[in-house]
Every structure is written in structure tokens, then in C-alpha cells.
VOTIBA-12641 format. One record per residue (C-alpha): residue number from 1; residue in three letters; x, y negated, z negated. Coordinates in Angstrom, 2 decimals, padded with zeros to 5 digits. Layout:
VOTIBA-12641
<pos->NUM | code->ALA | x->X | y->Y | z->Z>
...
//
This chain:
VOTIBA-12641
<pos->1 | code->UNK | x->079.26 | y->-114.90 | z->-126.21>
<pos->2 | code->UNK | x->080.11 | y->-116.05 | z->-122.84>
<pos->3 | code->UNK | x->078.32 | y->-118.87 | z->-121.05>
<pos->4 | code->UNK | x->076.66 | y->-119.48 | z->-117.31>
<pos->5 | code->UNK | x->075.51 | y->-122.78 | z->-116.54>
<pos->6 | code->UNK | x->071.89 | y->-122.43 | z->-114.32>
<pos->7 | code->UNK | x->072.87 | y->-123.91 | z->-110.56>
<pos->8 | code->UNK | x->074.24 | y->-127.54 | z->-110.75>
<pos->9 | code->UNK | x->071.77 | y->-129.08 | z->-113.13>
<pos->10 | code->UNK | x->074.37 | y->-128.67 | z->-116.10>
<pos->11 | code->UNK | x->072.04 | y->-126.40 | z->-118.94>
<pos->12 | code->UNK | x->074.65 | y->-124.47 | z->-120.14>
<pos->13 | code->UNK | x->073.27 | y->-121.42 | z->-121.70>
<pos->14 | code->UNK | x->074.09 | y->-117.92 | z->-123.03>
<pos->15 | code->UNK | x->075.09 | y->-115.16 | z->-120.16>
<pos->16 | code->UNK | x->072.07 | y->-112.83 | z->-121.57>
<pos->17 | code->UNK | x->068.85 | y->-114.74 | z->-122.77>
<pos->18 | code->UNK | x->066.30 | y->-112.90 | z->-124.53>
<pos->19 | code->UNK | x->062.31 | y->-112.25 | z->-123.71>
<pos->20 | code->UNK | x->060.33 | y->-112.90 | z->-126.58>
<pos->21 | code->UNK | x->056.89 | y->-112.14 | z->-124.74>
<pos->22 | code->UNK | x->056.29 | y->-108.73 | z->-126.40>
<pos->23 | code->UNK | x->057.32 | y->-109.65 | z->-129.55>
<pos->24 | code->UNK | x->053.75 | y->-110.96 | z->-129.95>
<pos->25 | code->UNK | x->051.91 | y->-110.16 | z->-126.77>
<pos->26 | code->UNK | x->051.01 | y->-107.08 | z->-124.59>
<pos->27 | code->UNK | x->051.44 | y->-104.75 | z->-127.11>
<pos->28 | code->UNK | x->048.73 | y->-101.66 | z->-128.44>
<pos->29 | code->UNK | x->050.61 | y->-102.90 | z->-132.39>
<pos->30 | code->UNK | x->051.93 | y->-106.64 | z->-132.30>
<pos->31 | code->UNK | x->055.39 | y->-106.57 | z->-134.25>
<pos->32 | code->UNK | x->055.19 | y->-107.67 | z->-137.51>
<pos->33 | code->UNK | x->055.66 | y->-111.53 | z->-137.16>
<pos->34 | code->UNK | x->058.49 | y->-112.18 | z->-140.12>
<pos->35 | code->UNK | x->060.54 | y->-108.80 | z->-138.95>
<pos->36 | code->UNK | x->060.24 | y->-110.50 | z->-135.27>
<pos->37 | code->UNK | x->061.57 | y->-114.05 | z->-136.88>
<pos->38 | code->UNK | x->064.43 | y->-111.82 | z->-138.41>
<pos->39 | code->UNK | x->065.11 | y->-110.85 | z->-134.91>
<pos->40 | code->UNK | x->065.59 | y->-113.86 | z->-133.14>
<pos->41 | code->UNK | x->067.79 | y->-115.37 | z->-136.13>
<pos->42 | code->UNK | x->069.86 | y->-112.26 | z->-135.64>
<pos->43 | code->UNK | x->070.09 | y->-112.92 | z->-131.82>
<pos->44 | code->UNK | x->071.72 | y->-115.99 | z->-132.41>
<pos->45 | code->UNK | x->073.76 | y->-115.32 | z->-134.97>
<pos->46 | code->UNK | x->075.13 | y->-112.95 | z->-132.00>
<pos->47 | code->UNK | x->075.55 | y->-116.02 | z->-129.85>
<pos->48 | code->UNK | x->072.29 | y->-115.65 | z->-128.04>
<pos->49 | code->UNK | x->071.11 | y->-119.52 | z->-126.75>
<pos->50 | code->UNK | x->068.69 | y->-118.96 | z->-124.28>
<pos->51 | code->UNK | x->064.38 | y->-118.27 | z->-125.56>
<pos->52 | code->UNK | x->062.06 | y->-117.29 | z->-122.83>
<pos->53 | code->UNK | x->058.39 | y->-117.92 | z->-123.99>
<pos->54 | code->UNK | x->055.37 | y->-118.82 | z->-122.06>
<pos->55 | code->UNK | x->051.59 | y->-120.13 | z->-123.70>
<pos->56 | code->UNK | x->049.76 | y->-117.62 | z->-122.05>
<pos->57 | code->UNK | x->051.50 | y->-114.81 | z->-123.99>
<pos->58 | code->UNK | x->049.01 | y->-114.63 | z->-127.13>
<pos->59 | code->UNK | x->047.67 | y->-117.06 | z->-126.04>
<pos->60 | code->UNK | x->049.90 | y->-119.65 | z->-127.91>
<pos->61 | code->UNK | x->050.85 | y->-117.17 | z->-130.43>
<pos->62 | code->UNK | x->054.42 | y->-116.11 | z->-128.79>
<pos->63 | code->UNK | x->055.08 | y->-120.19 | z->-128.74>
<pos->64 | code->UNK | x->054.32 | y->-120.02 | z->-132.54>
<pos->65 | code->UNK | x->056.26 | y->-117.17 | z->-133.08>
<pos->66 | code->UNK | x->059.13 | y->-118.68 | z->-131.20>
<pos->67 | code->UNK | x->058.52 | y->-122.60 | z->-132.66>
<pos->68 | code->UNK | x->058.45 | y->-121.54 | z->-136.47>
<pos->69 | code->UNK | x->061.73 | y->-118.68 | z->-135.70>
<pos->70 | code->UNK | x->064.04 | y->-121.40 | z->-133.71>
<pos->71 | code->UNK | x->062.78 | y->-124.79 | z->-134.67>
<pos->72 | code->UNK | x->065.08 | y->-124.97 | z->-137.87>
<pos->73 | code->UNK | x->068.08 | y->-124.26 | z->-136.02>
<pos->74 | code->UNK | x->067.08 | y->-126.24 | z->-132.51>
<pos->75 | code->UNK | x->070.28 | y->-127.65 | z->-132.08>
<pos->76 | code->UNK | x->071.43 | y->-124.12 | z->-131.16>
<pos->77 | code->UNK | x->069.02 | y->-122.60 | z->-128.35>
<pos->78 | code->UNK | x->067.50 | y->-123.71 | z->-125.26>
<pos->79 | code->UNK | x->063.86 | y->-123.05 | z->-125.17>
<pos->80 | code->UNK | x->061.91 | y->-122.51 | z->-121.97>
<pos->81 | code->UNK | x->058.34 | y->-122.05 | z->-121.78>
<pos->82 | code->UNK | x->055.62 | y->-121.89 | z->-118.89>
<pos->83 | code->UNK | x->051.99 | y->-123.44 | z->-117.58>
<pos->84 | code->UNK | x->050.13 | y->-122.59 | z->-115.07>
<pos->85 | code->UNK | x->047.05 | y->-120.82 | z->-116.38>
<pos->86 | code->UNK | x->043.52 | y->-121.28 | z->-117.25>
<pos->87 | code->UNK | x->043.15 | y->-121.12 | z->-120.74>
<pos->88 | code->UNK | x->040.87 | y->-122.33 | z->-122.93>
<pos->89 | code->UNK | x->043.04 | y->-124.24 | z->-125.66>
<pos->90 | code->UNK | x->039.60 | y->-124.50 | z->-128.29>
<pos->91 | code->UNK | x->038.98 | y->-120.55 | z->-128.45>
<pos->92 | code->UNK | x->042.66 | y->-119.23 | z->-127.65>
<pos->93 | code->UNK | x->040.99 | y->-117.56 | z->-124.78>
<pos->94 | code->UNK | x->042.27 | y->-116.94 | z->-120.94>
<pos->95 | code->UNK | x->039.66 | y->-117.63 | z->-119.04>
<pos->96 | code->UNK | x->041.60 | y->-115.59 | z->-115.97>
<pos->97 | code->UNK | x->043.00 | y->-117.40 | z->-113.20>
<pos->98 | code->UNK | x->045.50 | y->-119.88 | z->-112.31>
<pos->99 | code->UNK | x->045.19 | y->-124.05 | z->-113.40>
<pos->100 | code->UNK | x->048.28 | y->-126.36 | z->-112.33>
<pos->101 | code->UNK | x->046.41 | y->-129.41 | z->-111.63>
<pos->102 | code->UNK | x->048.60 | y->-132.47 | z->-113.76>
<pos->103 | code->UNK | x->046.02 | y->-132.76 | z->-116.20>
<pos->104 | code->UNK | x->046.54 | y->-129.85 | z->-117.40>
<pos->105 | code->UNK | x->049.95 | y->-129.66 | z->-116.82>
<pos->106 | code->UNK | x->050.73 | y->-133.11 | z->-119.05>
<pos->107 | code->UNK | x->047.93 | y->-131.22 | z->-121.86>
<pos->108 | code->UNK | x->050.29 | y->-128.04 | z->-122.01>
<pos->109 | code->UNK | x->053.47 | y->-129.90 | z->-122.29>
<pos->110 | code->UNK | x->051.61 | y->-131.66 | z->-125.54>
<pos->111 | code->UNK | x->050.15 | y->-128.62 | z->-127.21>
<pos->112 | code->UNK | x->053.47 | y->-126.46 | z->-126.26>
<pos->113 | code->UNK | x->055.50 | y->-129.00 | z->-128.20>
<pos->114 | code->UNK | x->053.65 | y->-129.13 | z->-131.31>
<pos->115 | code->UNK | x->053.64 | y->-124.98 | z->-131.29>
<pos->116 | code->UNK | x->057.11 | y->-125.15 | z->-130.52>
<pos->117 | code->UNK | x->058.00 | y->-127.36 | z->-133.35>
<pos->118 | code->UNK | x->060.20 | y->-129.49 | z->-130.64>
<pos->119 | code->UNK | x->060.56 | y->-133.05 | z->-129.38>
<pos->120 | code->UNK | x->061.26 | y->-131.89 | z->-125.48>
<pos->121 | code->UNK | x->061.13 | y->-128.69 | z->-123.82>
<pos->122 | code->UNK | x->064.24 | y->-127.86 | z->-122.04>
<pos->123 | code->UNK | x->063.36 | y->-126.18 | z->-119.45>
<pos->124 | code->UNK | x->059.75 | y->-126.42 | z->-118.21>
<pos->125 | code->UNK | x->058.66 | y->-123.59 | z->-115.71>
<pos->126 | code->UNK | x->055.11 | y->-123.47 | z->-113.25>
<pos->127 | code->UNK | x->054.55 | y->-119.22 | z->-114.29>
<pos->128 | code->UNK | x->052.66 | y->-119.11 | z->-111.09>
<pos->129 | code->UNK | x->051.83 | y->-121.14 | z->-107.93>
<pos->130 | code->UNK | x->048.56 | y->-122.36 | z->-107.90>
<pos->131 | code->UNK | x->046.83 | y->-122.38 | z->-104.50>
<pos->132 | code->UNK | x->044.45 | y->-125.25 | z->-104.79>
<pos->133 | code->UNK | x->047.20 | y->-127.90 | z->-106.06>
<pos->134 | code->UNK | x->050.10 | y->-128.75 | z->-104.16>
<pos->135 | code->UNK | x->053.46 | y->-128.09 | z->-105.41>
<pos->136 | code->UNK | x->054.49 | y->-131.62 | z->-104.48>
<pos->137 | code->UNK | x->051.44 | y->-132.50 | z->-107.65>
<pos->138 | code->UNK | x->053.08 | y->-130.06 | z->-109.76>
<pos->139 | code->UNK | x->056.88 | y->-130.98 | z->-109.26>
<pos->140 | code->UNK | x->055.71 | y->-134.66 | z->-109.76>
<pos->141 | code->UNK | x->053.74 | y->-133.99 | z->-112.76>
<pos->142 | code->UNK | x->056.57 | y->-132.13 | z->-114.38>
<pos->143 | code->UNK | x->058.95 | y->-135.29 | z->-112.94>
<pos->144 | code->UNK | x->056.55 | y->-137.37 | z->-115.19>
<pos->145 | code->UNK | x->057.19 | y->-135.53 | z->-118.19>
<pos->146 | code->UNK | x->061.10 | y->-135.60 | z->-117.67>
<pos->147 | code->UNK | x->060.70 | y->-139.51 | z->-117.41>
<pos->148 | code->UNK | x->058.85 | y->-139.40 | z->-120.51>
<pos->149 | code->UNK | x->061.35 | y->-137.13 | z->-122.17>
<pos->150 | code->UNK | x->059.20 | y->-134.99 | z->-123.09>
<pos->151 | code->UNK | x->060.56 | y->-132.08 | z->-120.59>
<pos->152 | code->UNK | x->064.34 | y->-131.64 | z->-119.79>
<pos->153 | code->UNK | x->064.22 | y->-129.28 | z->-116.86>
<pos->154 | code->UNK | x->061.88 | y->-127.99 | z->-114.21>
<pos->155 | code->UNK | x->061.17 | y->-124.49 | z->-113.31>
<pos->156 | code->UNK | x->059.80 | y->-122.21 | z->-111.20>
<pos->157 | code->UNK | x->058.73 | y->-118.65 | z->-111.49>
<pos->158 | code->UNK | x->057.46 | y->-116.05 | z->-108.49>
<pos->159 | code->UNK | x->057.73 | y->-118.77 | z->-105.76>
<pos->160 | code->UNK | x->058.80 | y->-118.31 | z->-102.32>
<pos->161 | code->UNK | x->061.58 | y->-120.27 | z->-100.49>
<pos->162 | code->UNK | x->059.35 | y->-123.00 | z->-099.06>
<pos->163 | code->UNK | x->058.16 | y->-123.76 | z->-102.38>
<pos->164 | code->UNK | x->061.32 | y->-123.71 | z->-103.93>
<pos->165 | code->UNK | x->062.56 | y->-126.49 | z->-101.33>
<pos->166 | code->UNK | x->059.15 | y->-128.55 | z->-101.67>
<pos->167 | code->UNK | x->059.26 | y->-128.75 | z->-104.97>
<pos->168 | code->UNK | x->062.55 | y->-129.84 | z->-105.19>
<pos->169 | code->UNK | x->062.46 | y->-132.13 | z->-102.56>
<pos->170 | code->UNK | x->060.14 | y->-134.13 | z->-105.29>
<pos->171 | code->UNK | x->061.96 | y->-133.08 | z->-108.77>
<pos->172 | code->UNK | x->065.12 | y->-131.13 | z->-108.63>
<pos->173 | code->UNK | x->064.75 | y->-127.23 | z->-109.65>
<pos->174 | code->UNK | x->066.84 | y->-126.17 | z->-112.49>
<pos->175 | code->UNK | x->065.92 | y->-122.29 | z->-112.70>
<pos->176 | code->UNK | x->063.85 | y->-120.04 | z->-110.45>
<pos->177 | code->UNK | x->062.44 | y->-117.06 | z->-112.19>
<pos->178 | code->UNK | x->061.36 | y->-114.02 | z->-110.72>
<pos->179 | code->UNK | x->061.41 | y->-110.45 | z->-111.41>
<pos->180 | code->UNK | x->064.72 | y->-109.12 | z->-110.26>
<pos->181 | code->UNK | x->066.73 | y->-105.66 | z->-111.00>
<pos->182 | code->UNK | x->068.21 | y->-102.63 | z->-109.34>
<pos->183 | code->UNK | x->065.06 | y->-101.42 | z->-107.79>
<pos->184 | code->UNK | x->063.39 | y->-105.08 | z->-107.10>
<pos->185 | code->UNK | x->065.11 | y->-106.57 | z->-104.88>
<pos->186 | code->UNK | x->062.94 | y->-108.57 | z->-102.83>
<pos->187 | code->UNK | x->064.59 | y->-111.91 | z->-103.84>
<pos->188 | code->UNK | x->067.83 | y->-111.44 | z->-101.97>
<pos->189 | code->UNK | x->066.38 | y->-112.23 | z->-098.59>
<pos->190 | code->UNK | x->065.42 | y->-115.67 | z->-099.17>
<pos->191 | code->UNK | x->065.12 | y->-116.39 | z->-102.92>
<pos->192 | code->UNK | x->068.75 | y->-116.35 | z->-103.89>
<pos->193 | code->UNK | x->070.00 | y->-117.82 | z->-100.74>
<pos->194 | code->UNK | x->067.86 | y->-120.82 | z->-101.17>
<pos->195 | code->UNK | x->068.54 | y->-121.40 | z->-104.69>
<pos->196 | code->UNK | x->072.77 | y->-121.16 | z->-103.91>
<pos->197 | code->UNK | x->072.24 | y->-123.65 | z->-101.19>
<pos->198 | code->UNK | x->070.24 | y->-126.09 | z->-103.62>
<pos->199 | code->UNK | x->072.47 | y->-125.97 | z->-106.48>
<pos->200 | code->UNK | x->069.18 | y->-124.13 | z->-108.69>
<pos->201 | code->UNK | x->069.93 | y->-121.39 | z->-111.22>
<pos->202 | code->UNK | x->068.25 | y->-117.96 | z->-111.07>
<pos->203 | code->UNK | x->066.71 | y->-116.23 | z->-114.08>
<pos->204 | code->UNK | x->065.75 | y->-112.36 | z->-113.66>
<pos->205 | code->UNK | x->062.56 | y->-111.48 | z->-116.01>
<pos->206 | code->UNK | x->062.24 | y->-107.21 | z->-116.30>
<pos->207 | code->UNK | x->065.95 | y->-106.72 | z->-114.97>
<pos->208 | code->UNK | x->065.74 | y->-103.28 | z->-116.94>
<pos->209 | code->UNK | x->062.89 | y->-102.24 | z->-114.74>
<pos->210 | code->UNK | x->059.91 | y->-103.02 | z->-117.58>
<pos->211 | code->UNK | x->062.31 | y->-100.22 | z->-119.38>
<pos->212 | code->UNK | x->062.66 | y->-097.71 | z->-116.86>
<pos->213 | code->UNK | x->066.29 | y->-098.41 | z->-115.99>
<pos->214 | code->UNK | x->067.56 | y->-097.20 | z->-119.74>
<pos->215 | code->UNK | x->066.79 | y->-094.18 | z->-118.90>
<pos->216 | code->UNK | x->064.27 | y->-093.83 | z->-122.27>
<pos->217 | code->UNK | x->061.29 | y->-093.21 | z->-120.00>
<pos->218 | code->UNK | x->060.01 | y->-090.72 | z->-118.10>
<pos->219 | code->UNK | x->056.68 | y->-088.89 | z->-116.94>
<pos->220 | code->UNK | x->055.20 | y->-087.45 | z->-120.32>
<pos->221 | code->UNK | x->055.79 | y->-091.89 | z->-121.62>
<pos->222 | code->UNK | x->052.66 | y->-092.88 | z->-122.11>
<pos->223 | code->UNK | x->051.80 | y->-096.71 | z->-122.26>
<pos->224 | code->UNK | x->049.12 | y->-098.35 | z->-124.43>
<pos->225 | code->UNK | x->045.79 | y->-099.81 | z->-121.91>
<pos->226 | code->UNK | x->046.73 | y->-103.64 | z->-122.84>
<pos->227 | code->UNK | x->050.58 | y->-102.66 | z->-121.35>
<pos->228 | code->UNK | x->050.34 | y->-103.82 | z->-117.94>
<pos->229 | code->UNK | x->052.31 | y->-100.76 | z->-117.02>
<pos->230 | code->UNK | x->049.46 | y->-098.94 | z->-117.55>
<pos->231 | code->UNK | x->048.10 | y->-100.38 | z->-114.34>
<pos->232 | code->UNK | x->051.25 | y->-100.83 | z->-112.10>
<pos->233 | code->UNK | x->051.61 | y->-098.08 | z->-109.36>
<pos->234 | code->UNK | x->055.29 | y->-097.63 | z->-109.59>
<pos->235 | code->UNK | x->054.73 | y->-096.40 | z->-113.13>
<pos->236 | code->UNK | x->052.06 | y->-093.35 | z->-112.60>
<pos->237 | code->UNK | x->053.32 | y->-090.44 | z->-113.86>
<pos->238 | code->UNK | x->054.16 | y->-089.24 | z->-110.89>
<pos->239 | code->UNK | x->055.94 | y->-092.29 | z->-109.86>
<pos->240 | code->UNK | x->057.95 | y->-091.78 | z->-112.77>
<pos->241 | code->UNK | x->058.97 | y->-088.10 | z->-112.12>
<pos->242 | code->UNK | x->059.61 | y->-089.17 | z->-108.74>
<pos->243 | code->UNK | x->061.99 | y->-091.84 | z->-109.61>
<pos->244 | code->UNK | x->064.04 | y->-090.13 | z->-112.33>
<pos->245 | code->UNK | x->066.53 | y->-089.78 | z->-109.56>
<pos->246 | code->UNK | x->067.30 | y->-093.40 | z->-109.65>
<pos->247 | code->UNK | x->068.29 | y->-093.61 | z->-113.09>
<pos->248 | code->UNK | x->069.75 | y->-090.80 | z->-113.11>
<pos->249 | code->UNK | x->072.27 | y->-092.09 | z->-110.55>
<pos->250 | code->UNK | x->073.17 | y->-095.36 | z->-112.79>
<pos->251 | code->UNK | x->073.94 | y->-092.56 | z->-115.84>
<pos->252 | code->UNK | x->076.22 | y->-091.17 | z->-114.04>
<pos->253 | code->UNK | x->077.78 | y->-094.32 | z->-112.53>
<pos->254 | code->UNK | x->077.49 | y->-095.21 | z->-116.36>
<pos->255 | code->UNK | x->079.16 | y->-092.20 | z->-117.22>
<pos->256 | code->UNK | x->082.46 | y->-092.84 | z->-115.51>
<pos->257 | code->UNK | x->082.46 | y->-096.50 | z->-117.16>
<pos->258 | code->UNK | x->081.53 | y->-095.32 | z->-120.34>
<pos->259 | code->UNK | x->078.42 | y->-097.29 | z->-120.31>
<pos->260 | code->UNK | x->074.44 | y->-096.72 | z->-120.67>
<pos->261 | code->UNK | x->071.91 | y->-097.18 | z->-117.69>
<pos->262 | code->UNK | x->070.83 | y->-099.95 | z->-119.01>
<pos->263 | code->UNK | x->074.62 | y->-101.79 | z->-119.33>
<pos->264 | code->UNK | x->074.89 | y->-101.10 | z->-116.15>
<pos->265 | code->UNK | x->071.64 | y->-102.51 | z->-114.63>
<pos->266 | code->UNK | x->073.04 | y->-105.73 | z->-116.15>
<pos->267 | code->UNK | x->076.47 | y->-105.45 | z->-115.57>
<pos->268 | code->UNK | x->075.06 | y->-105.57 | z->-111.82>
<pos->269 | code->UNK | x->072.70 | y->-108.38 | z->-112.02>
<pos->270 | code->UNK | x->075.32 | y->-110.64 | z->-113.40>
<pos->271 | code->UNK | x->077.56 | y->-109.66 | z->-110.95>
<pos->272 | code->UNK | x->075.63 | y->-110.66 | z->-108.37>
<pos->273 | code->UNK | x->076.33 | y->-114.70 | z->-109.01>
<pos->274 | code->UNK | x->077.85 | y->-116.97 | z->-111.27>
<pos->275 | code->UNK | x->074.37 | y->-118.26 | z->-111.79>
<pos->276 | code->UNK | x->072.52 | y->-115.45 | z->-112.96>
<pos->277 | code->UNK | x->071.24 | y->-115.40 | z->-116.34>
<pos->278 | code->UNK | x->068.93 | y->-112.08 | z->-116.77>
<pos->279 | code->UNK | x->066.39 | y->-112.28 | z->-119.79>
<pos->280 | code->UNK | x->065.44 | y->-108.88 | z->-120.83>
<pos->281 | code->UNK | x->063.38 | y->-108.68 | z->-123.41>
<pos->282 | code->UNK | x->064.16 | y->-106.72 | z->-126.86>
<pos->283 | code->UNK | x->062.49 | y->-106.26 | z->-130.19>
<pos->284 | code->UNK | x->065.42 | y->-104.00 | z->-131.68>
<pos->285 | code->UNK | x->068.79 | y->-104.77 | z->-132.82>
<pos->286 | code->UNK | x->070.33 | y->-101.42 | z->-131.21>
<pos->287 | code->UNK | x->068.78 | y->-102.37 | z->-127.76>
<pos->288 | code->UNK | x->070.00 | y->-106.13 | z->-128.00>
<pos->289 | code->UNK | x->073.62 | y->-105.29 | z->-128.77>
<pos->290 | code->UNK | x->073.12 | y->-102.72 | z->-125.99>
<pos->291 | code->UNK | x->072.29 | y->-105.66 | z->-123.45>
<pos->292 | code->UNK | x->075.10 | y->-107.59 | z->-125.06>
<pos->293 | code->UNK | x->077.29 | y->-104.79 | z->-124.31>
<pos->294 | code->UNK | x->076.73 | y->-105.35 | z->-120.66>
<pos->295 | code->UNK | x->078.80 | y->-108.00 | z->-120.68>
<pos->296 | code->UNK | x->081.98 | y->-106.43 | z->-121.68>
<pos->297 | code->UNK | x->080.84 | y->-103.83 | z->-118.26>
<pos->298 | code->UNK | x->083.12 | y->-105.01 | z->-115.48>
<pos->299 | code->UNK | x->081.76 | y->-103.90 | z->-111.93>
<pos->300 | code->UNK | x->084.79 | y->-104.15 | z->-109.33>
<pos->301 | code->UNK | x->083.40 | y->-104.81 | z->-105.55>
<pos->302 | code->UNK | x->084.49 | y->-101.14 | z->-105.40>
<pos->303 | code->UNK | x->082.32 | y->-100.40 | z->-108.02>
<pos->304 | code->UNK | x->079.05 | y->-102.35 | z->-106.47>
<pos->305 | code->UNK | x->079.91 | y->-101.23 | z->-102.74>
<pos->306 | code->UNK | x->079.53 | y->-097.50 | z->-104.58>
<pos->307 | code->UNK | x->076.20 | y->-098.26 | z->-106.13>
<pos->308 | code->UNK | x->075.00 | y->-099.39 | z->-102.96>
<pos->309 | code->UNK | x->075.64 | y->-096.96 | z->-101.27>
<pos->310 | code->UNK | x->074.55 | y->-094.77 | z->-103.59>
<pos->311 | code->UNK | x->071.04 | y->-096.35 | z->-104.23>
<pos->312 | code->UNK | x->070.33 | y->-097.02 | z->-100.78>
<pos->313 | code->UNK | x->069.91 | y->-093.32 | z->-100.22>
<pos->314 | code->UNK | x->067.27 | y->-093.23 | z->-103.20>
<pos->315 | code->UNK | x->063.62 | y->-094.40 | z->-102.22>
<pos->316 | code->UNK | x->061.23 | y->-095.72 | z->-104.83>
<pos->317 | code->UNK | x->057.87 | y->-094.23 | z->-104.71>
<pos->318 | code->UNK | x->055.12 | y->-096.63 | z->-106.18>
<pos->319 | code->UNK | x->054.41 | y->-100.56 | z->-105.15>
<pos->320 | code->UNK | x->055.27 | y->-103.41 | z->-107.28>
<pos->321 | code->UNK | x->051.78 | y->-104.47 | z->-108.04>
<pos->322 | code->UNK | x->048.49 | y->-103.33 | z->-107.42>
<pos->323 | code->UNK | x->046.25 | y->-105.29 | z->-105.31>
<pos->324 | code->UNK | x->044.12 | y->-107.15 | z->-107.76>
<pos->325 | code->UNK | x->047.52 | y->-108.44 | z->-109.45>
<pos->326 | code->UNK | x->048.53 | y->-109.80 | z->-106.01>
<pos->327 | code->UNK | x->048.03 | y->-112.97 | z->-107.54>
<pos->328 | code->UNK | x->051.22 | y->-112.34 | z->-109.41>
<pos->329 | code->UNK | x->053.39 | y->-113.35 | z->-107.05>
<pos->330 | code->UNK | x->054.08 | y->-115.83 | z->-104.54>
<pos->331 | code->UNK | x->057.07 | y->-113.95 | z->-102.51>
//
């Protein structure tokens, strides 16, 4: 399995990490929980390092999925997991809403760890900004933690530039994390620059499109009501018909390298930087070697000049998010 280190902080993880979220979360039928611990053993016996979990998904029961699956063989993953919202920790309930105040920041550290089965959370990341706290509060709460050794690294997910450098004007950013694929791009205008400037890593959550870049859906794919591309505009059914042409272009780019949609969608993440570690999430062997596959999927500057070129020409019909998830990002 080959390695990336995330910007200049030094965590050295696996090239591909993995997204546990649906293994236990957002789903119509949650996975059965000993076939999912199966899975993640297998995904590092295949030289997978790198967990991405967060308490929200559940709540806490992706953490507890994750802590009982990896805790026997710590010494061989890096496990990063997220605050940042308003749940109630007695009833297991998300009360909606965002809550980074450092209260709450140093209680989800605590309970994280004990459902983790861990001593310190490697990397630590804020899953959204919070408008009523200042992200100087947040970075220095986290800083707190890392004093205390009870967090290794700070994160960030769905943040703009000027948070990015206020936060790590106070605690240095390890890893940004933001969604980030062939047809979401938004993070290439100020996101990326900022993060090669400041030395901080860059993590790409849905880099397969929430699945529509393997080519496996299309408009007759229906989606459960608790799959929140049920409610996302670029996934209508007409959205979808509309945008077949777009992965229908990386199967044939796929074609000539004798590679799936999907390889290729990560073949070009990773080569966009050195410091690009996509996470997309899997729940089936064949799909994980798949991803793993992309890594053996060399893309020559001839080779992303001509998907350029070629996708420029292809306009994607349907916004990222609706406007009552605005709150879901901070770009």
C-alpha cells in the first residue's frame, strides 16, 4: 500500500483511507455490525491505515462500530473523528444544529475516546464551523486537548480559506476536509491553495460523487428517505439522466486505461497533490479493492490536460445542496 503524509505535520497514512459513516449510519438497513467489523479487519489486512468516523453518525454508534473493529489492532490505523454538533449525549439524540463552544468540545473528545476504545485521537476534526464561537475558541480548545495528549492532530472540515488561516494561526491544521471529486470542484480556488501554502494536508470525503462517478447509478436508482441523496438537487432523477454524460466520459477515458469510472475519479484526485488522501467510503470487498486499484491508475499530464478538456465541455445540472442544508458548508 503506498503512503502520503497529510501537509507537513508528519501523520503518515495510507494513500486511500476508508469512510466508515454508512457502515452504521444513513442507511434505510444498517449493515450487519460483525459483517461490517469483518470489513474493516479486511481493509487493513490490505494495508488500509487511515478510519474516517465522526459522533454524529449514529449518533455514537459508527464510533462504536469503529472503537470495538480497530481498537485491538490500534497500533496499525490512524483514527480521525469529528465534533461540532448538538447532540444530546443522555438520549443518543441530535438535537439539530451546530455546538463548538470548548465545553463541549473537551466533553466530545472524552466520550469519543471511551467509544473509540483509544488513549488519543489522532486526528481531531471541527465537522462544521459554528457561527456563534470563534474559530480562534475552537483551534484553542482543540490546542488544549493536544497539550493534554488526549488529541494528536487538528482538523477541519467545510471551512473556507480565512478560517483555515485563523485557525491555524492559533493551533497548526493537519488535514482540511471537504467534499472534493471530478464534478466538485469548488475547493481549487482557494481551499487547496491555502492549505499548500500552510504546509496542511487535504482529505476529499464523497470523491466518487456519493456513488455517481462508478457509473452504478442512474435515473430509475432510487435512494431510501433517511439517504441524504434523497434530498440533494443534483441527484433528482432528472439530474441524474442529465448527467449520465459525465460518467460516461470517465468510462471511456477508463476504457483506453483499462480502468473503471470509479479508478479513474481517484486516479485524478490523487493526482492532483502529493497531499491528497481521498476517503471514499465502502461496505464491499469488490468496491474496496476497486478503490485500491486506483492506485496502480497512472494519469500522465497528457492524460489530465485530456480530461479537462473533456469535462469542461460537460455542465452539471443540479446544485450541491439545497437551501435548508446551506448550513453544510462554510465555502
Amino acid at each position: 500500500m503506498q503512503k502520503r503524509k497529510l501537509g507537513n505535520s508528519g501523520l503518515e497514512v495510507s494513500a486511500l483511507g476508508l469512510g466508515c459513516m454508512r457502515m452504521s449510519h444513513d442507511e434505510n438497513l444498517i449493515p450487519d455490525k460483525q459483517e461490517m467489523i469483518a470489513f474493516l479487519h479486511a481493509a487493513v489486512e490490505r494495508g488500509i491505515t487511515f478510519f474516517d468516523t465522526a459522533e454524529v453518525y449514529g449518533p455514537f454508534t459508527n464510533e462504536e462500530l469503529v472503537g470495538e473493529a480497530l481498537s485491538p489492532i490500534r497500533d496499525q490505523v490512524v483514527i480521525a473523528t469529528k465534533f461540532g454538533f448538538n447532540i444530546d449525549s443522555n438520549t443518543r439524540t441530535n438535537l439539530g444544529g451546530v455546538n463548538s463552544r470548548p465545553e463541549r468540545i473537551r466533553q466530545v473528545a472524552e466520550e469519543s475516546l471511551k467509544r473509540l476504545k483509544i488513549d488519543a485521537i489522532d486526528l481531531f476534526y471541527q465537522h462544521r464551523v459554528d457561527p456563534d464561537v470563534p474559530i480562534e475558541d475552537v483551534a484553542g480548545a482543540v490546542k488544549g486537548l493536544i497539550q493534554a495528549g488526549k488529541v494528536k492532530h487538528f482538523g477541519l472540515s467545510e471551512v473556507n480559506a480565512q478560517t483555515i488561516r485563523r485557525a491555524h494561526a492559533v493551533q497548526p491544521v493537519t488535514a482540511v476536509q471537504s467534499e472534493y471529486s471530478l464534478w466538485w470542484r469548488t475547493v481549487e480556488a482557494e481551499v487547496l491553495p491555502t492549505c499548500e501554502e500552510l504546509g496542511i494536508g487535504f482529505v476529499p470525503y464523497s470523491p466518487l460523487g456519493r456513488g455517481f462517478l462508478t457509473g452504478k447509478i442512474d435515473e430509475n436508482t432510487t435512494f431510501a428517505s433517511v439517504d441524504i441523496r434523497s434530498r440533494l438537487p443534483r441527484y433528482t432523477s432528472e439530474a441524474r439522466k442529465a448527467n449520465k454524460v459525465f460518467v460516461d466520459l470517465i468510462a471511456k477515458i477508463g476504457a483506453q486505461k483499462g480502468a473503471t469510472p470509479a479508478q479513474i475519479a481517484l486516479a485524478w484526485l490523487l493526482a492532483q497533490k502529493s497531499w491528497i488522501v481521498p476517503i471514499p467510503g465502502s461496505r464491499k470487498l469488490e468496491r474496496l479493492d476497486e478503490n485500491i486499484g486506483s492506485l496502480n491508475v497512472k494519469l500522465t499530464p497528457n492524460d489530465l490536460q485530456e480530461i479537462e478538456s473533456a469535462i469542461a465541455q460537460v455542465p452539471i445540472q443540479g446544485d450541491r445542496y439545497p437551501k435548508d442544508l446551506q448550513q453544510m458548508t462554510n465555502l
